[in-house]
C-alpha positions, 0 to 999 in steps of 0.5 A: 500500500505504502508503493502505490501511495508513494507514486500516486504522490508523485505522479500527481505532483508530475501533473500540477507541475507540468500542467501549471506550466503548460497553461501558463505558457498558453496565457502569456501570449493573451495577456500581452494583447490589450484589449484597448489596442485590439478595440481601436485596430477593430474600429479601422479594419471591420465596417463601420455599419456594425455600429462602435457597440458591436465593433467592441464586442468582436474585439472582445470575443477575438480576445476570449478566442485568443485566451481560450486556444488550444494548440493541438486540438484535432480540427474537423476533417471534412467530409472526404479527407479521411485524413485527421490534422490539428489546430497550430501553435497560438496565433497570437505570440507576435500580437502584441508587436504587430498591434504596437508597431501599427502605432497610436492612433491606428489608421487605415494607412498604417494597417495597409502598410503592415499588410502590404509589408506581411505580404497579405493579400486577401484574409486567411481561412483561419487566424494564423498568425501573419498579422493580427489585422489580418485575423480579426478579419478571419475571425469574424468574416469565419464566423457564422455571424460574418458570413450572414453580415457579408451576405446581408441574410441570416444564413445563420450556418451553426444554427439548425433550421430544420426540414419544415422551412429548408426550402425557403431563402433566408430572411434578410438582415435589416 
């Protein structure tokens, strides 16, 4: 009884030590975006029909989505690639630099430098890390909610509509 005890103890020392280092690893690279930064390159690079309110609040979502990233993570294949991959590294690592070296404020002009000097020429599928602006564009225009804005019609593809109305085209956004 006294051995399996002994490595019980161990062993759970192993994880809390090797666990704690790994999530603190993960959260360096959130905490060194600020949110302010992130809200005013949202308020250059997204469209301002949104309104300022909304505009806040993907800003704030992209920096939860940024928070809550999981390297490694087995991604959806799709169907007819059997083949399974995962998510990258953490886009997010070069944030900080890339949201100071735009300067303050942020303007048009400064993020399509950056752009144009990123060698970025249309929005990636997913964030990955070549420019932040460029994946707080994917951030949203990926989402559900940016493909029904993008298309002026609640598509609302994450959401179940089920066979009863499939047929019918969906409802404009007004």
């Amino acid at each position: 009884m006294q051995r399996r005890s002994f490595f019980n103890r161990v062993f759970s020392a192993a994880v809390a030590f090797f666990g704690a280092r790994r999530v603190a690893a993960q959260t360096v690279a959130a905490q060194t975006v600020e949110p302010g930064s992130l809200d005013e390159l949202a308020a250059v690079v997204l469209p301002a029909s949104l309104g300022r309110t909304h505009i806040d609040k993907i800003a704030a979502d992209f920096v939860l989505w940024i928070r809550d990233y999981k390297p490694g993570v087995p991604m959806a294949s799709g169907y007819g690639y059997p083949r399974t991959q995962v998510v990258g590294p953490n886009p997010s690592a070069n944030y900080a630099a890339q949201l100071r070296a735009l300067g303050s404020p942020i303007t048009r002009e400064s993020v399509a430098k950056a752009l144009d000097d990123a060698k970025i020429d249309r929005i990636p599928q997913r964030p990955n890390g070549k420019h932040v602006a460029a994946d707080l564009l994917s951030f949203f225009y990926g989402s559900s909610e940016g493909e029904d804005f993008l298309y002026g019609v609640a598509i609302r593809r994450d959401d179940c509509r089920g066979l009863a109305d499939s047929a019918q085209r969906p409802a404009r956004l007004t």
